[in-house]
C-alpha positions as CSV (number, residue, x, y, z in Angstrom):
1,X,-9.2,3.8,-16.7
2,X,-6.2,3.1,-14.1
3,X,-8.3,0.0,-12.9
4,X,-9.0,-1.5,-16.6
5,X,-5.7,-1.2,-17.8
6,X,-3.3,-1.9,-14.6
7,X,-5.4,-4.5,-12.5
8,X,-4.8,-8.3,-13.6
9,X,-7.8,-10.7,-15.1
10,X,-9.1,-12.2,-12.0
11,X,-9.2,-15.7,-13.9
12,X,-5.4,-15.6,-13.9
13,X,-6.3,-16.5,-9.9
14,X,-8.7,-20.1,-11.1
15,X,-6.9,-23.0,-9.9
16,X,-7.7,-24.7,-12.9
17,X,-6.0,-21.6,-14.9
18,X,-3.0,-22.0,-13.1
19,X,-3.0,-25.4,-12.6
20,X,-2.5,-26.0,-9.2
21,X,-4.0,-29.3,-7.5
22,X,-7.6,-29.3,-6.3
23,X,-7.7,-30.9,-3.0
24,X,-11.6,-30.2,-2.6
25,X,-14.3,-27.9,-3.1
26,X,-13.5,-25.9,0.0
27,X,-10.1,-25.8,0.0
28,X,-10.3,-24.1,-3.8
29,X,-13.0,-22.0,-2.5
30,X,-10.9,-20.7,0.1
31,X,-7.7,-20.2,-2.3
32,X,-9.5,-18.3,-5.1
33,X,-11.3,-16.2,-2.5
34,X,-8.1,-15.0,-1.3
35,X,-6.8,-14.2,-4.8
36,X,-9.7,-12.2,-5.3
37,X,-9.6,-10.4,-2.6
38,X,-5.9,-9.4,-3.1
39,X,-6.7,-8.4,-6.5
40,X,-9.7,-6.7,-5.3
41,X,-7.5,-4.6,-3.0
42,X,-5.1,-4.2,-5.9
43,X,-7.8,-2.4,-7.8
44,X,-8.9,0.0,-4.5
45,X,-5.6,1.2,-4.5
46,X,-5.0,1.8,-8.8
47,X,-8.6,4.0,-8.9
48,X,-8.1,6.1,-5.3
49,X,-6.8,9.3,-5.6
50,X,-5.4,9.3,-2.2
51,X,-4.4,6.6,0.2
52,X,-7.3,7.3,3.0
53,X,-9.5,6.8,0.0
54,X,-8.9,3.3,-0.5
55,X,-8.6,2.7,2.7
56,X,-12.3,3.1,3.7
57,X,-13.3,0.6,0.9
58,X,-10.8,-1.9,1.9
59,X,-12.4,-2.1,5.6
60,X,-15.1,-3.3,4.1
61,X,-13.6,-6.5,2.9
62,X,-14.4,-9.2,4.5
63,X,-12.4,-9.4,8.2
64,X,-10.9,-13.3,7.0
65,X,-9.6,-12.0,3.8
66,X,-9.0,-8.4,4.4
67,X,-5.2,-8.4,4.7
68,X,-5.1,-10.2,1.6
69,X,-6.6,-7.1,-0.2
70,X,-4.6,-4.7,1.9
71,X,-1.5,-6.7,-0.1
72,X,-2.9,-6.2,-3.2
73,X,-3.1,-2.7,-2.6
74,X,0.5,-2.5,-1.5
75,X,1.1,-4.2,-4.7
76,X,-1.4,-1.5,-6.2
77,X,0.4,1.9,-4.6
78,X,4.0,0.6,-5.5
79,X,2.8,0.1,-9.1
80,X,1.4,3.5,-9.5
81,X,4.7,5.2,-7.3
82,X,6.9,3.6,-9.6
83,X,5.6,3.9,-12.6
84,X,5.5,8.1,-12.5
85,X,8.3,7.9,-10.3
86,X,6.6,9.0,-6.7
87,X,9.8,8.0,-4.6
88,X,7.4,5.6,-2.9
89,X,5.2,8.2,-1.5
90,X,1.5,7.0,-1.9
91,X,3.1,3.5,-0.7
92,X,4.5,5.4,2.4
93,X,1.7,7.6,3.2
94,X,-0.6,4.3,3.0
95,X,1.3,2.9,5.6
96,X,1.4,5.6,8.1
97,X,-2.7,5.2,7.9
98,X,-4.8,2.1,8.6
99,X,-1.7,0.2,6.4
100,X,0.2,0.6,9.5
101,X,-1.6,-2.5,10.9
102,X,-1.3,-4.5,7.7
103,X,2.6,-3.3,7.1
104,X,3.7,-7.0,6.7
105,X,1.1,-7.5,4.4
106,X,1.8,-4.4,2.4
107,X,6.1,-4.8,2.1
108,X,4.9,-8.4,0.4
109,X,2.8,-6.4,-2.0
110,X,5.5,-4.1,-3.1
111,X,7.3,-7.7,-3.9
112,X,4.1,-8.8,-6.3
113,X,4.9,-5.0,-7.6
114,X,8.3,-5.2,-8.5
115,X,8.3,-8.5,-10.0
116,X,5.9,-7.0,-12.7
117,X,8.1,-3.5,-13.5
118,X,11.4,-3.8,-14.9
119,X,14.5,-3.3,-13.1
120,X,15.1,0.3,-13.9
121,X,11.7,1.4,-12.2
122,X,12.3,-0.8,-8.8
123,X,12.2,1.7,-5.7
124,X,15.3,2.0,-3.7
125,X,15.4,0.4,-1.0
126,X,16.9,3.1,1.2
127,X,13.1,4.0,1.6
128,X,11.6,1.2,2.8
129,X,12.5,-0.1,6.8
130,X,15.7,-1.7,6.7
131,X,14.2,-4.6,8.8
132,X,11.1,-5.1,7.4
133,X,12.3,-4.8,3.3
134,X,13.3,-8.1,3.3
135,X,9.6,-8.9,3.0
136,X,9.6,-7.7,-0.7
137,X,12.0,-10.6,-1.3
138,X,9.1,-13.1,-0.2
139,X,6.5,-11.5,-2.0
140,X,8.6,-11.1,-5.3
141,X,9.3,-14.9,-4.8
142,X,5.7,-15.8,-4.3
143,X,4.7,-13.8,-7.4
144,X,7.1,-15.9,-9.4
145,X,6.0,-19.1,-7.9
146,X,3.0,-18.3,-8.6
147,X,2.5,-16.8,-11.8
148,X,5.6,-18.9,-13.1
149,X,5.2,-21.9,-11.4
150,X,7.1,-24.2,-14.2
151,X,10.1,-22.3,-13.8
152,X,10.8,-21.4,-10.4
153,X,8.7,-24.5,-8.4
154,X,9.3,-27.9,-11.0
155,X,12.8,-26.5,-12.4
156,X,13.6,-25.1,-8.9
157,X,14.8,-21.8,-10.3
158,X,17.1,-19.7,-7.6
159,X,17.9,-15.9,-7.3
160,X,21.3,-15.6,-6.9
161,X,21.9,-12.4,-8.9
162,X,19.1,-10.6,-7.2
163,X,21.0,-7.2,-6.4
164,X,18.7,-5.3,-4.6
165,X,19.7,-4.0,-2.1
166,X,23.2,-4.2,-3.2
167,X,25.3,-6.6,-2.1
168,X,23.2,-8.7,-0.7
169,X,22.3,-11.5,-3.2
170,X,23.2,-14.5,-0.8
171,X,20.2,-13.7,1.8
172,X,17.9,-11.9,-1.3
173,X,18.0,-15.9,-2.5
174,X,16.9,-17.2,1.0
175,X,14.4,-14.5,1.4
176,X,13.3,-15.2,-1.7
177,X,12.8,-18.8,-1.0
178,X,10.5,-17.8,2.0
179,X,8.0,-16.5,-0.3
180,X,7.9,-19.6,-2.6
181,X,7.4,-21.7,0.1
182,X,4.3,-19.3,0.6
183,X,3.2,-20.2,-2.7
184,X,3.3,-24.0,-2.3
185,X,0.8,-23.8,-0.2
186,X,-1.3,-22.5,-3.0
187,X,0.1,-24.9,-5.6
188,X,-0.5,-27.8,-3.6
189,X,-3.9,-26.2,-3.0
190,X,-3.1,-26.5,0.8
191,X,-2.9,-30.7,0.8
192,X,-0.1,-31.0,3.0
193,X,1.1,-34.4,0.8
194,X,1.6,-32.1,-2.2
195,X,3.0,-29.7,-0.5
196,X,5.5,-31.1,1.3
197,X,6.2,-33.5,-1.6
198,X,7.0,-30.1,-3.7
199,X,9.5,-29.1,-0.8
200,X,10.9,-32.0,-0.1
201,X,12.0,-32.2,-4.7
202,X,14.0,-28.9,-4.1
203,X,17.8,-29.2,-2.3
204,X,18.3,-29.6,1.3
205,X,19.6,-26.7,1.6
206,X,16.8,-24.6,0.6
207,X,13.7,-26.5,2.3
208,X,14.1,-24.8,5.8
209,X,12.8,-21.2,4.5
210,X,10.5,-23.2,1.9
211,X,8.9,-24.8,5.6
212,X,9.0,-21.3,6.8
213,X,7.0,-19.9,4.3
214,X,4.6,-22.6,3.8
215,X,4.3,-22.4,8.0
216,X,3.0,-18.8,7.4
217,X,0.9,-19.7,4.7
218,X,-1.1,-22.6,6.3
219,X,-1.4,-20.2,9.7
220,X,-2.5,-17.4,7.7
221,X,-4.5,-18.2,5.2
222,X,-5.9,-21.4,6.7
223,X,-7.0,-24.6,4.6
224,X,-5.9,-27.4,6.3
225,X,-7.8,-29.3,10.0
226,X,-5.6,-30.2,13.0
227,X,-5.2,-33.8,11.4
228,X,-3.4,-32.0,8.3
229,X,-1.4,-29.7,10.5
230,X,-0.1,-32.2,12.2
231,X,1.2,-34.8,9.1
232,X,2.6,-30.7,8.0
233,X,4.7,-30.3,11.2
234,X,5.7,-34.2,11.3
235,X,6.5,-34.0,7.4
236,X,8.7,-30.5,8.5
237,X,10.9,-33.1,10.5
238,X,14.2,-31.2,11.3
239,X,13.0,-28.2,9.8
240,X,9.5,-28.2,12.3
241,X,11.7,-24.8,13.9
242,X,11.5,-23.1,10.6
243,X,7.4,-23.9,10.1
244,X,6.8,-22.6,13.7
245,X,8.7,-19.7,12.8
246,X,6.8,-18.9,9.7
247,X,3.4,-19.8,11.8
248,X,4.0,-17.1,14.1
249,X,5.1,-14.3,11.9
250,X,1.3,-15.5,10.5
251,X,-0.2,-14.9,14.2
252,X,1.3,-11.6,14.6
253,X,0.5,-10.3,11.3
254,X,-3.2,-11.7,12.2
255,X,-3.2,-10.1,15.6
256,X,-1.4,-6.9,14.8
257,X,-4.4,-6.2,12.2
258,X,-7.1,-7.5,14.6
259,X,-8.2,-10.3,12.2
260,X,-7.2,-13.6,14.5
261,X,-9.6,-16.6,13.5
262,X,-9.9,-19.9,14.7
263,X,-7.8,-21.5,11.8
264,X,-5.1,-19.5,12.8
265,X,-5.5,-20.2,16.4
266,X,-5.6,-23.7,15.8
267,X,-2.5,-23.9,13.2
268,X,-0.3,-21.6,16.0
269,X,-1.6,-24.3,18.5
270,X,-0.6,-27.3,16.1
271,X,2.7,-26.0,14.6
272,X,3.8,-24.4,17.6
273,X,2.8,-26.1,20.9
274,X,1.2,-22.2,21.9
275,X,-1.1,-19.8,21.6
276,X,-2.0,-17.4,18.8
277,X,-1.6,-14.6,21.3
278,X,1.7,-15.9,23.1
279,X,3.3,-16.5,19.5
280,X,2.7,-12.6,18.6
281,X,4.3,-11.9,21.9
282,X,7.2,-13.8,21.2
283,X,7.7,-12.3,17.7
284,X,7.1,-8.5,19.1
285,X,9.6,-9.6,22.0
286,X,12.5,-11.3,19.8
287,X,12.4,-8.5,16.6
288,X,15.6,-6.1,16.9
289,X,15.1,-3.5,19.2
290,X,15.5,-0.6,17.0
291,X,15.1,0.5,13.8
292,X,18.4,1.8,14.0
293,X,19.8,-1.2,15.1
294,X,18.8,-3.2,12.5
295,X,20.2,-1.1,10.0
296,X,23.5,-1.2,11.6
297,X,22.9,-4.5,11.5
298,X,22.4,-4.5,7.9
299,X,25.3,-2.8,7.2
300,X,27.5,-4.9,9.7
301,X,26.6,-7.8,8.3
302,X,27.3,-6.9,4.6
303,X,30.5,-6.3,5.3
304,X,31.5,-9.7,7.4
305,X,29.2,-12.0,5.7
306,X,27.0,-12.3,8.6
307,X,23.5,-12.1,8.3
308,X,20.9,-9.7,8.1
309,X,19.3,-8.7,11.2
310,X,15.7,-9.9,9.6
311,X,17.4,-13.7,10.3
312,X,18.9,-12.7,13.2
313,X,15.0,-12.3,13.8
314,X,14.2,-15.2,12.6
315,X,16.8,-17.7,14.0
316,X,15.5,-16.3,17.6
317,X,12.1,-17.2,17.3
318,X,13.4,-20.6,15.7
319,X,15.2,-20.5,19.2
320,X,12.1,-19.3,21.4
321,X,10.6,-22.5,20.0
322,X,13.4,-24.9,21.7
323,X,13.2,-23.2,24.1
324,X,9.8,-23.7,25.3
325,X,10.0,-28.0,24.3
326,X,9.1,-27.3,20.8
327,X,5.4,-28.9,19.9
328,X,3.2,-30.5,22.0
329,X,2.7,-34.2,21.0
């Protein structure tokens, strides 16, 4: 009953329902295979009476696709925790299990969540890693990308007001803007002229975390060849830091959950001048050393305007990528 009345029609994932372009047969393959899988994950988690239950059914997704349906069952525990008020703990039990691996993937899933409760029932965010939270903000912004693509892709709609957490609605907005980037890659249906054509409409100032997000996108989810990766990171231009960046938040997320395939191999290679593996490394090696840390940092940065550690994060991976020449030609 859960399933039937809380899991989404999976034709709201067509293409041609939500009118994204159609680069090819494979490419929409590819795109409405991952929706279905996240959704199919989304359901695993709605019907399971415990975590571990849902877990041994989402192993069983296919390897390629399975973080997409470990997502949708982030999305799937936050739902239910929030909506009888469970403080998170389903959501936080799943990832102290096999969600552990996926964690990424599931903090973007309680972003799909939260953009479908209203305000009052959001979770605080005291519970969630103080690092890793802003996450929520990119899959709340790809939710709204994607579902409500006229308003926040062609009219370029911008969070400001986001308040949660409190008092951080500058960086919510940028965070925000890393998840729609995600979703470009979807509405351009992974042709790198459409996509970069959609970034390129929005402000200046916002297309650096829209290349970030798409950078993660094309790494992890795949649907471009090394010809089309390469017009992506010579479109980037002056923001080809930012798509590395993305790309190797992709590899590690990959790695970390032992699902690395060629495309992402080949994308890391492309958008990065490295390998898959070396790009993890770099992202385990630059994150903030502690969780404590990065909640001082957090709280530090609130107060003097400065930002979050999760860019701090960011910006030295952007860095890492100088530093070792940038791409390859």
């Amino acid at each position: 009953m859960r399933r039937k009345i809380l899991t989404p029609d999976i034709e709201e994932t067509r293409l041609g329902k939500r009118g994204f372009w159609v680069k090819d047969a494979a490419a929409k393959e590819l795109l409405e295979t991952v929706g279905e899988a996240f959704l199919t994950g989304y359901a695993y988690a709605v019907e399971a009476r415990r975590p571990a239950e849902a877990e041994e059914r989402l192993e069983q997704v296919p390897a390629r696709f399975r973080g997409f349906a470990y997502e949708g069952a982030g999305m799937g525990f936050a739902i239910l925790d929030c909506l009888t008020f469970g403080d998170l703990r389903r959501t936080r039990e799943f990832l102290r299990g096999r969600g552990l691996h996926h964690n990424y993937m599931i903090y973007v899933g309680i972003g799909w969540a939260m953009a479908r409760l209203p305000r009052f029932l959001w979770p605080a965010d005291a519970r969630l890693d103080p690092l890793l939270r802003w996450l929520v903000h990119d899959g709340y912004g790809f939710h709204q990308a994607y579902f409500h693509t006229r308003k926040y892709v062609h009219e370029q709609a911008h969070e400001t007001r986001f308040r949660w957490p409190a008092g951080q609605d500058r960086y919510a907005a940028r965070a925000i803007d890393q998840g729609i980037g995600r979703a470009l890659w979807f509405v351009g249906g992974t042709d790198v002229e459409q996509v970069t054509s959609l970034i390129e409409s929005f402000p200046e100032p916002r297309r650096a975390d829209l290349y970030s997000g798409t950078g993660l996108a094309a790494t992890y989810a795949g649907g471009a060849d090394e010809a089309e990766l390469r017009e992506l990171r010579e479109r980037a231009g002056r923001h080809a830091p930012q798509l590395a960046q993305g790309s190797i938040f992709a590899a590690e997320a990959r790695i970390r959950a032992g699902l690395l395939f060629p495309h992402t191999e080949q994308a890391v290679q492309v958008l990065c001048g490295t390998s898959a593996q070396l790009a993890a490394e770099i992202s385990h090696e630059t994150r903030p050393s502690t969780q404590r840390a990065a909640e001082a940092g957090e709280t530090g940065a609130t107060a003097a305007g400065r930002s979050p550690a999760y860019e701090v994060w960011r910006q030295r991976i952007a860095d890492r990528f100088h530093s070792l020449g940038g791409v390859t030609p």
